[in-house]
C-alpha positions in Angstrom: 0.0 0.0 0.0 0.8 3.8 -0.9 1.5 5.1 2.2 2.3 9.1 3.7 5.0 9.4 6.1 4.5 12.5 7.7 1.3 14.4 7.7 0.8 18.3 7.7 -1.8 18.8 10.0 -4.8 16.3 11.4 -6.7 17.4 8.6 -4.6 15.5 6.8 -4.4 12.2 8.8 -8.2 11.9 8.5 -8.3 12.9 5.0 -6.1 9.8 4.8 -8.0 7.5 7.1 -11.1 8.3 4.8 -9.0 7.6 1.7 -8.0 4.2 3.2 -11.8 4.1 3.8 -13.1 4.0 0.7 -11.1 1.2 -0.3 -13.4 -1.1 1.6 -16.6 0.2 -0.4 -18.1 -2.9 -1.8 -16.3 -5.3 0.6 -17.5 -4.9 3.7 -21.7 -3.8 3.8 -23.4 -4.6 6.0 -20.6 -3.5 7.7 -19.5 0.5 7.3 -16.2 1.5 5.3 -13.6 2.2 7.8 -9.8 3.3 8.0 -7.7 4.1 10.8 -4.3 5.8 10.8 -2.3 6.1 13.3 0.5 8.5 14.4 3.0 9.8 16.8 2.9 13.4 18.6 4.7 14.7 15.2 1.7 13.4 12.9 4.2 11.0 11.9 3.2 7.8 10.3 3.1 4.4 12.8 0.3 2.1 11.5 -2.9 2.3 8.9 -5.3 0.2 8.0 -9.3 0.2 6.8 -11.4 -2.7 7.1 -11.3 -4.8 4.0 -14.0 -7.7 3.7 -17.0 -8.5 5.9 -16.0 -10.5 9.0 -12.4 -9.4 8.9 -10.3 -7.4 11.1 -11.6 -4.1 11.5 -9.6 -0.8 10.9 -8.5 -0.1 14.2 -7.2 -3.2 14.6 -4.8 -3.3 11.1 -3.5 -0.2 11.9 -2.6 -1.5 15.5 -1.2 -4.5 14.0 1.4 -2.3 11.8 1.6 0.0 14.8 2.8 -2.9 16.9 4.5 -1.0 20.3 4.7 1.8 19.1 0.7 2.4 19.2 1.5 3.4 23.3 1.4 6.9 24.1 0.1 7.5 19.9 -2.5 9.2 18.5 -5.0 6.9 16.4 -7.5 8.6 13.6 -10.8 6.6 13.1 -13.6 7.6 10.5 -16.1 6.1 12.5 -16.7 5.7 16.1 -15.0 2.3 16.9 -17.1 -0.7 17.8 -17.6 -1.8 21.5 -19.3 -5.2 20.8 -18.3 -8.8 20.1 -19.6 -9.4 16.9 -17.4 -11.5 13.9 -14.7 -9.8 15.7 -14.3 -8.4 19.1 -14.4 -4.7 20.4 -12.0 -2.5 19.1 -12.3 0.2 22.0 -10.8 -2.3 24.0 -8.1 -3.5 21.3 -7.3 0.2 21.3 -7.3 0.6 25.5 -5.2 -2.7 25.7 -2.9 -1.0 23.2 -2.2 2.0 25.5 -2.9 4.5 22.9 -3.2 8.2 24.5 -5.7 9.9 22.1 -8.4 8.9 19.9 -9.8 11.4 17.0 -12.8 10.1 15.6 -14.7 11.4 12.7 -18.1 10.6 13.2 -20.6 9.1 16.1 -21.5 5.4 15.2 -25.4 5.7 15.1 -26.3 1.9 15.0 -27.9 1.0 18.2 -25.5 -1.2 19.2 -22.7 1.3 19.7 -24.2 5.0 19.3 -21.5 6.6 21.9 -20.6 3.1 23.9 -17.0 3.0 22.2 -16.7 6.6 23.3 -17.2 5.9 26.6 -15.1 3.0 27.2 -12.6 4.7 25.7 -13.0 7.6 28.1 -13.3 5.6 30.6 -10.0 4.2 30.6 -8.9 7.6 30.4 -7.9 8.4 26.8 -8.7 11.4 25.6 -11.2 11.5 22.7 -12.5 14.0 20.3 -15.2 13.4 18.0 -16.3 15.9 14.9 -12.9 16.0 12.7 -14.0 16.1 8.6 -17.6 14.6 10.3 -19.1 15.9 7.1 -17.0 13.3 4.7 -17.5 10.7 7.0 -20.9 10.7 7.0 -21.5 11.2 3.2 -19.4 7.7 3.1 -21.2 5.7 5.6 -24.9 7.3 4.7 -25.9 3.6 3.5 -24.7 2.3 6.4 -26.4 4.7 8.8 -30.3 4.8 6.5 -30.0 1.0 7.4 -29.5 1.2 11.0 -31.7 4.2 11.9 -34.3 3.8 9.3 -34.6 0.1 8.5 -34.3 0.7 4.8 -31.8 0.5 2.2 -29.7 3.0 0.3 -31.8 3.1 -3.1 -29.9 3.9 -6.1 -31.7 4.5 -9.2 -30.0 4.1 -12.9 -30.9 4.8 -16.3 -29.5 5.5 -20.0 -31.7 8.4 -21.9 -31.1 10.0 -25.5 -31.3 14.0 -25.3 -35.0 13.9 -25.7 -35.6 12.1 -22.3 -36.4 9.1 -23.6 -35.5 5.0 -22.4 -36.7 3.4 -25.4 -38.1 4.1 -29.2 -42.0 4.0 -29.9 -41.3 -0.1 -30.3 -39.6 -0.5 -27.1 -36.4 -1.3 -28.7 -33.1 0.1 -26.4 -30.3 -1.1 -27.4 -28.0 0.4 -26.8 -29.0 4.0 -26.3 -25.1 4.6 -23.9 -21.7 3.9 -25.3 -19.5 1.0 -23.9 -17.9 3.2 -21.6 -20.4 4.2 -20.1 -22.1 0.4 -19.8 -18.5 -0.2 -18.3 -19.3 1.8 -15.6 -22.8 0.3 -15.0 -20.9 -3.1 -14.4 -18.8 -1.1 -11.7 -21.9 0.3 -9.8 -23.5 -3.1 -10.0 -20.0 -4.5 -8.8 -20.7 -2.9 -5.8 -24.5 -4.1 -4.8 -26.4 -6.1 -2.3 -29.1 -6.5 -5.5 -30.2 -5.3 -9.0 -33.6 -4.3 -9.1 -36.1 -4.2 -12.5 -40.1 -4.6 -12.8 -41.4 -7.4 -15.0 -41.7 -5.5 -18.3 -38.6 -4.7 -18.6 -37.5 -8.1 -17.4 -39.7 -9.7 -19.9 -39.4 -7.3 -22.9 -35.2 -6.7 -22.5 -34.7 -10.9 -20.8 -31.8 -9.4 -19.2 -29.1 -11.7 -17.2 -28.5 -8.4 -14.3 -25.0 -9.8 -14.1 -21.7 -8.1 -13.3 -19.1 -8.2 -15.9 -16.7 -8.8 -15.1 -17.1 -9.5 -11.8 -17.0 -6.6 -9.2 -16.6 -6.8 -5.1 -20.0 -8.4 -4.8 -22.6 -10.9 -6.6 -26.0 -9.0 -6.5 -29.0 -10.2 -6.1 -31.4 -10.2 -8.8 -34.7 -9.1 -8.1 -37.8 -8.7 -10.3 -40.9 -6.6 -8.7 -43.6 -9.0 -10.6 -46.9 -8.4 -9.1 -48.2 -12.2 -10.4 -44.9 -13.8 -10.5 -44.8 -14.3 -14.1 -41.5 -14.5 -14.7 -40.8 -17.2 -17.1 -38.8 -20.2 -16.2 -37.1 -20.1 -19.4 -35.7 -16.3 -19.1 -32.0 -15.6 -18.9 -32.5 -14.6 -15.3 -34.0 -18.2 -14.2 -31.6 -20.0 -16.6 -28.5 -18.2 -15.0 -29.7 -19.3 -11.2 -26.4 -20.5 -10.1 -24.6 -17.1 -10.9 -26.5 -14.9 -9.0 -29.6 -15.6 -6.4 -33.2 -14.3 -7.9 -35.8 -13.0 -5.8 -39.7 -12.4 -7.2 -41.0 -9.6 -5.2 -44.9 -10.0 -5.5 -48.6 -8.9 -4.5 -50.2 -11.8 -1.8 -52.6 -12.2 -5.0 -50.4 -14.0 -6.7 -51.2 -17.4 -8.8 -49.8 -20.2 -6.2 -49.1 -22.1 -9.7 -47.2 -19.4 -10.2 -45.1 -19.2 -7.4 -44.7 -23.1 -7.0 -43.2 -22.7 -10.3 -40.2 -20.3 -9.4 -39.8 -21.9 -6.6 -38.9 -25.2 -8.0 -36.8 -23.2 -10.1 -34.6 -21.9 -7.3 -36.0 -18.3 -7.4 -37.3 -17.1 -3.9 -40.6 -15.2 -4.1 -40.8 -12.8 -1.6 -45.2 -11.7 -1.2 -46.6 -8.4 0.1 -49.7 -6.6 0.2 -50.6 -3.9 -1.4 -49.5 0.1 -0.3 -52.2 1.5 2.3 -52.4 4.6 -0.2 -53.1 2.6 -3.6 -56.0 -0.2 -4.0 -53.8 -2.0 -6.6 -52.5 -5.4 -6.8 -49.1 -4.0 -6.6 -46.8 -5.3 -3.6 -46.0 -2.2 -1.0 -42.7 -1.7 -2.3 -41.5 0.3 1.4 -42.3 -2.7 2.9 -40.3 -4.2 -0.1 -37.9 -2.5 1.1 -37.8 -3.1 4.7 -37.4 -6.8 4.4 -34.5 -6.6 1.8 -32.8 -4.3 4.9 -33.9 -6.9 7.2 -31.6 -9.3 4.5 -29.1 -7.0 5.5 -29.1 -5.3 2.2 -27.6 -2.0 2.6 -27.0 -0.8 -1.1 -29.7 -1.5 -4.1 -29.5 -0.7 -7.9 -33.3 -0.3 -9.6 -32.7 -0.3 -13.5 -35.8 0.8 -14.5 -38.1 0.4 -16.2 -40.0 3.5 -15.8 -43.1 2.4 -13.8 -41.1 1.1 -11.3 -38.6 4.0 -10.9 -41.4 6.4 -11.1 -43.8 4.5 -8.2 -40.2 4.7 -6.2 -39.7 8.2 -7.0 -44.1 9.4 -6.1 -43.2 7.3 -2.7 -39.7 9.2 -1.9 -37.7 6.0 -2.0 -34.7 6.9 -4.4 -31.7 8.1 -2.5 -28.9 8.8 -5.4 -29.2 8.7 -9.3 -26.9 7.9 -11.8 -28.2 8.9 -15.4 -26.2 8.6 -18.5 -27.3 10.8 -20.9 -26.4 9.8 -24.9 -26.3 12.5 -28.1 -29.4 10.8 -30.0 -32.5 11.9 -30.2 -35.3 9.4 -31.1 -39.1 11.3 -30.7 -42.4 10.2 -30.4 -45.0 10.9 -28.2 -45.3 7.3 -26.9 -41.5 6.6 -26.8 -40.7 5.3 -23.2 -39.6 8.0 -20.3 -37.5 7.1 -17.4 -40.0 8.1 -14.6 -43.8 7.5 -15.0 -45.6 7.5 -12.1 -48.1 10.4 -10.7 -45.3 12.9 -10.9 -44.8 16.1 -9.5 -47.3 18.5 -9.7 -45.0 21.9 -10.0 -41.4 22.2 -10.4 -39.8 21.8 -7.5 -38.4 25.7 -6.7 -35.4 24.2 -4.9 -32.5 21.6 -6.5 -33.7 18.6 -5.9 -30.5 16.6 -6.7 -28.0 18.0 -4.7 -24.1 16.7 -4.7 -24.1 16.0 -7.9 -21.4 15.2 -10.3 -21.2 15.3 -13.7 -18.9 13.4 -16.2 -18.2 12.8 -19.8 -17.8 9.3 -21.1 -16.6 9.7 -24.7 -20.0 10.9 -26.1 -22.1 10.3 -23.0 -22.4 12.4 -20.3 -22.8 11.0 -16.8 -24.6 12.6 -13.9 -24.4 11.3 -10.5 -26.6 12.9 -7.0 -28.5 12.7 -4.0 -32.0 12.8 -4.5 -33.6 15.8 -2.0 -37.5 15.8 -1.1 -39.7 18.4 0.4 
């Protein structure tokens, strides 16, 4: 690993922490991306780490382990408040008392239940000094999936889609593809590298028969889930053919054929049944409570590919965190070519920004934009 020597200021030691951070993305969910650096009274390098896969050590602990003895009397960095429970690994606020360390700097509160200020008080109980709030603003933009889950019992919802210039998904026949460039599919297959599960509704499932695969493969094998009110997903799609690549969940409405379901079941899919929304009469499955039980899976980060009557029922309910929408130079027309969103819509234009954080890149031809959905 890269590593910095000697550090300007602690600005820069937890600039660096998150850095080693982010390498986790991917890896570790459910768990939170962490990374740890630790240093002596002169910011200067002793041990780093971040915590690489789910079940592994955690980043306090690789850092200590570089550290060795000289982590007594140091100063260690942490992005996130560290752990004070026995879980797949034990606490690190007591890896870090037993370590002798005289300060901890700690970017953020852990919010899950579980810890939410515990690990700062062991640690201040065994008198090591501890102060909490350095760069708490990055810290919290990295973990946000993390800390929706914990607090709010629901995944992070990313929504994707490829458009021409005109707004539109698909021609007046359906046909789509491929409205983005290669590139620009390459970085799909990163975002769906890094996913608990790729979501579609059954049209575009049946119309497109895509396989919802990673290629090549990323950090994790998604899910595959299909949102088909009557679970009539055909045994003989690409999705049920490629089973043993990726697991395939039916989310469906509690009025669904029982041939139906036998069906997918002896196939290997899981079907998954819900009622209906308390705010629609439809024979649609609720897709909150959808929602709710895929977080309950322990599914922290989730990739809905469309089509549009599925993004827009997420989008009338408030349920899309981030968007990522690659935008091509064609233009195809007509009236009843397909839109990204459908749904009930917004009745005015929202008067604020409604996608805030946004970033916006061009792939060859294509231009990407990236952001965090905002609701009033």
């Amino acid at each position: 690993m890269d590593t910095i020597r000697q550090f300007s200021s602690p600005e820069a030691v937890m600039q660096r922490a998150l850095e080693l951070a982010r390498l986790g993305t991917g890896s570790v969910e459910p768990n939170p991306a962490v990374g740890s650096v630790i240093v002596d009274e002169d910011l200067q390098l002793i041990g780093e780490g971040y915590h690489q896969q789910y079940g592994g050590p955690h980043a306090e602990i690789q850092a200590l382990t570089m550290a060795g003895n000289r982590a007594r009397g140091a100063t260690v960095y942490v992005t996130l408040e560290p752990c004070c429970h026995q879980g797949k690994t034990g606490p690190c606020s007591q890896a870090l008392i037993q370590a002798g360390v005289k300060k901890v700097v700690i970017a953020m509160r852990d919010p899950a239940p579980h810890v939410d200020g515990g690990g700062i008080a062991e640690l201040q109980q065994a008198g090591i000094e501890v102060e909490v709030g350095l760069l708490e603003s990055a810290a919290q933009t990295l973990v946000r999936p993390f800390v929706k889950r914990v607090t709010q019992g629901l995944p992070w919802v990313h929504a994707k889609w490829a458009m021409t210039l005109d707004g539109k998904i698909a021609t007046k026949t359906g046909h789509s593809q491929w409205i983005s460039n290669e590139r620009s599919r390459e970085i799909v297959h990163q975002l769906r590298g890094r996913m608990d599960a790729i979501m579609v509704g059954h049209q575009t499932a049946e119309k497109d028969n895509p396989l919802l695969t990673v290629r090549p493969a990323g950090a994790r094998t998604p899910a595959r889930i299909i949102v088909d009110s009557q679970a009539v997903l055909s045994c003989q799609s690409k999705l049920v053919q490629s089973i043993s690549d990726a697991p395939i969940i039916v989310i469906a409405h509690e009025s669904a054929p029982p041939q139906n379901i036998k069906q997918l079941e002896q196939a290997g899919v899981e079907v998954l049944l819900f009622q209906s929304s308390p705010q629609t009469e439809t024979r649609h499955p609720d897709l909150k409570q959808c929602l709710q039980e895929l977080s309950r899976k322990e599914m922290t980060n989730i990739l809905i590919e469309g089509g549009g009557s599925l993004l827009g029922t997420c989008f009338d309910e408030q349920l899309i965190d981030e968007v990522h929408v690659f935008i091509a130079p064609k233009i195809v027309g007509g009236k009843t070519a397909i839109t990204p969103i459908a749904g009930q819509g917004l009745d005015l234009i929202p008067q604020f920004q409604n996608m805030a954080e946004y970033q916006i890149q061009i792939l060859d031809s294509d231009i990407y934009v990236q952001g965090v959905l905002e609701y009033q």
